[in-house]
C-alpha positions in Angstrom: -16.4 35.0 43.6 -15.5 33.2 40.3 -18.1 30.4 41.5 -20.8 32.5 41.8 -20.1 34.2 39.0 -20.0 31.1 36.8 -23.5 29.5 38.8 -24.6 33.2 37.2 -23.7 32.8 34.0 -25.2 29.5 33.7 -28.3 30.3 35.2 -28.9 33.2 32.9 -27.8 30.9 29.5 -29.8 27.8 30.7 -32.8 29.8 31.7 -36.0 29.0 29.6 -37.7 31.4 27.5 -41.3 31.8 28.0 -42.0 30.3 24.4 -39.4 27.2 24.7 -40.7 23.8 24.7 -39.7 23.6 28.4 -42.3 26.3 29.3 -44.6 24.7 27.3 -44.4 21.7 29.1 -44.5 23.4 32.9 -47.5 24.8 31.2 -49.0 21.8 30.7 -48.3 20.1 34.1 -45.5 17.9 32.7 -42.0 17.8 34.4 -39.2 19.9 32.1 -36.9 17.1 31.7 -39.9 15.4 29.9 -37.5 15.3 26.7 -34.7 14.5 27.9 -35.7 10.2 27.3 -35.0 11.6 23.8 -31.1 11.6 24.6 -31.4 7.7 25.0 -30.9 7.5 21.1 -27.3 9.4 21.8 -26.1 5.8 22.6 -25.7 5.3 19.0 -22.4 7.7 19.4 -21.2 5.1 21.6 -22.3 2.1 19.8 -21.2 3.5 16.0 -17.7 1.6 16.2 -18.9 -2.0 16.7 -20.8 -1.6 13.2 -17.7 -0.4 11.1 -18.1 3.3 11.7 -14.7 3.4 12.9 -13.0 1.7 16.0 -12.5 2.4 19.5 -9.4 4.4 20.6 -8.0 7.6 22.2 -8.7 9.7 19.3 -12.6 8.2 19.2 -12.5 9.4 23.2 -11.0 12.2 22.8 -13.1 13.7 20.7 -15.7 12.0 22.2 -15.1 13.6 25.4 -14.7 16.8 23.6 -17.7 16.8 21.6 -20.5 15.1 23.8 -20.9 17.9 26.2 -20.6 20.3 23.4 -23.9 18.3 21.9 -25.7 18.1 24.9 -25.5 21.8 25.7 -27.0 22.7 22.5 -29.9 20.0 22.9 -30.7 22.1 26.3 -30.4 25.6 24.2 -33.1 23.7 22.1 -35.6 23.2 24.8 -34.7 26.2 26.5 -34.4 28.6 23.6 -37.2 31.1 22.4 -39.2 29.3 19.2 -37.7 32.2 17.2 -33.7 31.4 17.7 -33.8 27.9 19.1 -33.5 26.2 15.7 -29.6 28.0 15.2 -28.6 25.1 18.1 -30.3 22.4 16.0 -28.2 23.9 13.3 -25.1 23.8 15.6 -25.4 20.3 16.1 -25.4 19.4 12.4 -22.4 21.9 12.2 -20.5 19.6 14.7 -21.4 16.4 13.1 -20.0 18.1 9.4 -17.1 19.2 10.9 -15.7 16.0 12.8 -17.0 13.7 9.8 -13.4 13.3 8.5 -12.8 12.0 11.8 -15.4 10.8 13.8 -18.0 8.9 12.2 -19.8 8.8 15.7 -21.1 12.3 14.8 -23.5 11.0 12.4 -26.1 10.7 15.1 -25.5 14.4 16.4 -26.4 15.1 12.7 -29.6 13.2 13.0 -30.4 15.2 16.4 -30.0 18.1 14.4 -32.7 17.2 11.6 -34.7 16.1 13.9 -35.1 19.0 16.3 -34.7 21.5 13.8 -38.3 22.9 14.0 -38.7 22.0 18.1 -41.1 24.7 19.0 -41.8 26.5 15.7 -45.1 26.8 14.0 -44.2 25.6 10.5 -45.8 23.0 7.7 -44.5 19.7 7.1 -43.8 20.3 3.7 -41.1 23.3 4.3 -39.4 20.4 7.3 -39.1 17.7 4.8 -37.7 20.5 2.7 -34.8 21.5 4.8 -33.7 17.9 6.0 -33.4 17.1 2.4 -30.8 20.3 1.8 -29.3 19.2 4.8 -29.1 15.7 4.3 -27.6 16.8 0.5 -25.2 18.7 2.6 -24.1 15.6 4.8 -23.6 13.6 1.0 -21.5 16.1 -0.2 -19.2 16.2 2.6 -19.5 12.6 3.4 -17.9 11.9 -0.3 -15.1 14.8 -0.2 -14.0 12.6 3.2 -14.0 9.4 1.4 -16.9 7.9 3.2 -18.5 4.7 1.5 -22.0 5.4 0.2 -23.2 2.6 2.3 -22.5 4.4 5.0 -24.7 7.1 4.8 -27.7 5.3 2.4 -29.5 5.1 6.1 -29.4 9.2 6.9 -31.7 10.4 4.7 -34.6 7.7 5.5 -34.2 7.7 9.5 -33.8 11.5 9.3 -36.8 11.8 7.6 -38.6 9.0 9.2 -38.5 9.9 12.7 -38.4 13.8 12.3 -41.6 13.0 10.7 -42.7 11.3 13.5 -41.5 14.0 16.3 -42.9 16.9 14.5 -46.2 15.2 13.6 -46.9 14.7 17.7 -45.4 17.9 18.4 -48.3 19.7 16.0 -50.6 17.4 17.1 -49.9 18.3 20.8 -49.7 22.1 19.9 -53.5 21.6 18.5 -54.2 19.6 21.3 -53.1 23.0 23.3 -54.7 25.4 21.1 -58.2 23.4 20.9 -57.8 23.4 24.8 -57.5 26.8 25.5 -60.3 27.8 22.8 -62.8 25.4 24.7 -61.6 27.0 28.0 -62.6 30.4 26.3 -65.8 29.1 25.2 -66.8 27.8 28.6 -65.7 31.3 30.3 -68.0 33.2 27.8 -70.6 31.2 28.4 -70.5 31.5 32.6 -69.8 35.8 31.6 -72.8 35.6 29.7 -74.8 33.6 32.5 -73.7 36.2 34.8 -74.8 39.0 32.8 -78.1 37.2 32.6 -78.6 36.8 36.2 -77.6 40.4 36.9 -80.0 41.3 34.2 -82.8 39.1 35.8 -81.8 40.8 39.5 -81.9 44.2 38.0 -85.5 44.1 36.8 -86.9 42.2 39.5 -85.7 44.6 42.2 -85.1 48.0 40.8 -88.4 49.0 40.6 -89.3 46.9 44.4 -86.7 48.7 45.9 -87.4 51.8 44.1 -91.5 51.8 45.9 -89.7 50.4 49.0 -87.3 54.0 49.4 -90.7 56.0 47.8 -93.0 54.4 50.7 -90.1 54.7 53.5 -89.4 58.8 52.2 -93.1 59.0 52.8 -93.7 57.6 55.8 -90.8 59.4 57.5 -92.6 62.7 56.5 -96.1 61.7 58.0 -94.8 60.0 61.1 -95.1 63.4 63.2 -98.4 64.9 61.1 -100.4 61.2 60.7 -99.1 58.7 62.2 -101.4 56.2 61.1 -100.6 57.1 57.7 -97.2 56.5 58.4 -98.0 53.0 59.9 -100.2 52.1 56.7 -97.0 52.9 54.7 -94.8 50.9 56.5 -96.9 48.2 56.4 -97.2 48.4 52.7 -93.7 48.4 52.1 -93.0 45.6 53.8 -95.6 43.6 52.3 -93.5 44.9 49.0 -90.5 44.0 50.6 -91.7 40.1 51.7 -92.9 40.2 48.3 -89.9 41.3 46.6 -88.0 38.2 49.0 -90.6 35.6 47.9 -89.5 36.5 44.0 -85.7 36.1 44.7 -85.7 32.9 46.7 -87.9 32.1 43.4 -85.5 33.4 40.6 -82.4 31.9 42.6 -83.9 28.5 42.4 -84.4 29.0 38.7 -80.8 30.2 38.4 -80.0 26.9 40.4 -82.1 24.7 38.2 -81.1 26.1 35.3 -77.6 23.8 35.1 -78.3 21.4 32.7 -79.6 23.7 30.3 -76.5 26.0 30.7 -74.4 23.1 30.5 -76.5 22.3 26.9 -76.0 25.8 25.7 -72.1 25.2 26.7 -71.8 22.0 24.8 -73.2 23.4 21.9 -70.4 25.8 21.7 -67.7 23.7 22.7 -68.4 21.0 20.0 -69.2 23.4 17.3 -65.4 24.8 18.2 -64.3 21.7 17.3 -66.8 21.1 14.1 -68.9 18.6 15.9 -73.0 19.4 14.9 -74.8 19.3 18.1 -79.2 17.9 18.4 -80.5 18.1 21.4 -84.2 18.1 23.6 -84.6 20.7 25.7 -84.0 19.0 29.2 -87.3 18.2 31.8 -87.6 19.8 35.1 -85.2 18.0 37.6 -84.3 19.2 41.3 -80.9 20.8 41.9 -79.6 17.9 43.7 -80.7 15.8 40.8 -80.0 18.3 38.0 -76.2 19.3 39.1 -74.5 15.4 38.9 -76.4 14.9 35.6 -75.3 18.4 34.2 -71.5 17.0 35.1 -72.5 14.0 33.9 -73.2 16.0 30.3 -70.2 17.7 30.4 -67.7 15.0 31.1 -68.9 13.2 28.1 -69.0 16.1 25.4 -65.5 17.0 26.5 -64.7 13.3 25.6 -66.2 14.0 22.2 -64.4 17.4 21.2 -61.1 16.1 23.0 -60.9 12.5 21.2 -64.0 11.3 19.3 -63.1 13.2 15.9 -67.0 12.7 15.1 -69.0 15.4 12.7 -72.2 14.8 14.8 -73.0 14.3 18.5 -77.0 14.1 20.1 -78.1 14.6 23.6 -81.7 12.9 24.6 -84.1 12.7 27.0 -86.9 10.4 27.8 -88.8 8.4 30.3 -89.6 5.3 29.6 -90.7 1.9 32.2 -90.4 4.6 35.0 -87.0 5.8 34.3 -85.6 9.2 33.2 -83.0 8.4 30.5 -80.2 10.4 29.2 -78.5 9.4 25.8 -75.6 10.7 24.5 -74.4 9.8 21.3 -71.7 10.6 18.6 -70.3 9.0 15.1 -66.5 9.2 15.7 -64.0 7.0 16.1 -64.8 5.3 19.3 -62.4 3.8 21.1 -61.0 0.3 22.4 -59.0 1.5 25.2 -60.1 0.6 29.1 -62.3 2.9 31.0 -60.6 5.5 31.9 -60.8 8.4 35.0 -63.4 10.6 33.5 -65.9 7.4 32.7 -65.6 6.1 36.0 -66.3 9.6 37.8 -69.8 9.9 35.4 -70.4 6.4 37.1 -69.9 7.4 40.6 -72.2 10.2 40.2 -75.1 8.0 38.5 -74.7 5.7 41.2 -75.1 8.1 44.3 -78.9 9.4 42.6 -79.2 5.5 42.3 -79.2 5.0 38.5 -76.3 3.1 36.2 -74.5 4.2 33.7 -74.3 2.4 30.1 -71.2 3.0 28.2 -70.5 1.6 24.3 -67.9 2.7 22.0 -67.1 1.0 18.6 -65.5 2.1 14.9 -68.9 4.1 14.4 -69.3 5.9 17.3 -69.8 6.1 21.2 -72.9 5.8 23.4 -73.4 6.6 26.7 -76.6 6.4 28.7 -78.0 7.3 32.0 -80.7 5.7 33.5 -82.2 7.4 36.9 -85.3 6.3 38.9 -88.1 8.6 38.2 -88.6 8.8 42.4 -85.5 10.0 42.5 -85.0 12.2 39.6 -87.8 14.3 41.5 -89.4 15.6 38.1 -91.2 19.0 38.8 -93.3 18.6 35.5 -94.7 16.2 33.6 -91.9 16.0 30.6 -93.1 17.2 27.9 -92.8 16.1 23.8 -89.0 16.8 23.4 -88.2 20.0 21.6 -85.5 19.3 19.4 -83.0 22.3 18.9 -80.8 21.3 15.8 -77.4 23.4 16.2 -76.0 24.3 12.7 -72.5 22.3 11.8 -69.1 23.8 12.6 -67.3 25.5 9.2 
């Protein structure tokens, strides 16, 4: 009974708040105990004594033994805690370094743990962080020098506090506008397949409400002259269902345009998913491809414009299409950072798809910006029409 009643208690204080950085991460794919490699700097409470912070002995493990779990339980309340309370732990841990200082000189690093996680999970500026680890690293002075510590002991805190809680916070903002950027281009892209839909229903609607409409009229009326004329009733019939072969020939046609339509939608898409990030999109208005043609080229398009808004940083991207020596060519093109890193996942799935319609794939990325064109066979590109002069559609720069 007591056991289960303990395994209850623990599973209801270690349990993670839906805001906690361990949520975040499960949201995110990543495994919880993704910061948990951060506890690798705790060896420092084990190597303190071999650099004159005191010396090995029973009192150093006793309090050791005392104090380490004591830390490590309110490095999981960190992680685990809602953003709104989950900086009193980081505050905890400071508390326990201040308190065994007269003692333990090990405790320094639970004091830089402290600093350093104070704003895990919170939404504040940089400024108002540096701002509390100097109060707190004041604190540590004050109370370092009433227990007769050495200032060059402690002329180290205030730089490695501030240096890596720089560091930690700076990726943790980054990563929580990596988050935010994410779930606004997700909400771009779901507005703009809503507002395809309504489109399409909107198409459907007046293409067959007023078909259907002299389909039920000429039905009504033939039922009512079936037993008086008969032959009326047989022209009537007839005539609907030329209406309705008619009204068939005109869907199959607008469901082909719907199906053709990708590359355009995924143009209108890019448009708002780089201007969401502040990236001014050009583009031509894309030729006439078949769907078997159009669909790979349209992920093609979108592949690479996510590259841009996710890592490019660029103010201005372009998207163009021409035929030239018997080739269709599409040429993407930004002004960011570009990038030195290998090919990557992504770049070699927009080269699988190029080469199953039988075209390549050129890819360049330097300091002033990224390139990458797509060259397919005009046989196999199946152009409906003749392309015409490109009609260049200049989208307006992100605010």
């Amino acid at each position: 009974m007591l056991r289960e009643r303990l395994r209850q208690w623990a599973a209801r204080w270690l349990a993670a708040a839906p805001d906690s950085a361990v949520a975040g991460n499960l949201r995110r794919g990543k495994s919880p105990w993704t910061d948990g490699v951060h506890l690798l700097w705790s060896a420092w409470i084990f190597i303190t004594p071999l650099f004159g912070g005191g010396h090995y002995g029973w009192r150093w493990a006793a309090i050791t033994l005392a104090s380490y779990p004591l830390f490590l339980l309110f490095y999981a309340k960190v992680l685990l805690s809602s953003r709104r309370t989950a900086w009193r732990y980081a505050l905890a841990m400071v508390a326990l370094c201040l308190v065994l200082l007269p003692w333990y000189p090990s405790g320094l690093s639970y004091f830089v743990f402290g600093c350093v996680m104070l704003h895990t999970g919170q939404r504040s500026s940089l400024p108002r962080y540096l701002l509390h680890v100097l109060v707190l690293n004041a604190l540590l002075g004050a109370a370092a020098w009433l227990a007769g510590y050495p200032w060059q002991a402690l002329v180290w805190m205030l730089p490695m506090t501030l240096i890596i809680g720089v560091i930690v916070n700076v990726e943790a903002m980054a990563h929580e506008k990596d988050a935010a950027l994410q779930l606004s281009h997700d909400e771009v892209r779901r507005l703009a397949a809503t507002a395809e839909r309504e489109r399409i229903g909107r198409d459907l609607h007046d293409l067959l409400g007023h078909t259907l409409s002299l389909i039920t009229l000429k039905l009504e009326l033939s039922r009512k002259l079936i037993d008086r004329d008969p032959g009326a009733a047989r022209t009537e019939i007839a005539e609907a269902e030329k209406v309705a072969r008619h009204a068939l020939a005109e869907v199959r046609s607008a469901v082909t345009g719907f199906r053709a339509a990708d590359l355009a939608a995924e143009l209108a898409s890019a448009r708002l998913l780089l201007e969401s990030s502040t990236v001014a999109l050009e583009y031509d208005a894309p030729p006439a491809l078949s769907p078997e043609t159009e669909r790979p080229l349209a992920l093609v398009l979108r592949e690479a414009v996510t590259n841009i808004a996710r890592h490019a940083r660029a103010s201005r991207a372009e998207v163009r299409f021409a035929r030239e020596g018997g080739q269709l060519r599409m040429r993407i093109v930004d002004n960011g950072r570009g990038s030195s890193a290998a090919e990557g996942n992504g770049l070699a799935g927009m080269r699988a798809r190029v080469r199953e319609l039988g075209g390549s794939l050129a890819f360049a990325s330097a300091r002033g910006g990224t390139t990458v064109e797509v060259a397919l066979p005009l046989p196999v590109a199946s152009l409906l029409v003749a392309a015409a002069p490109p009609s260049r559609e200049p989208m307006g720069r992100g605010a």
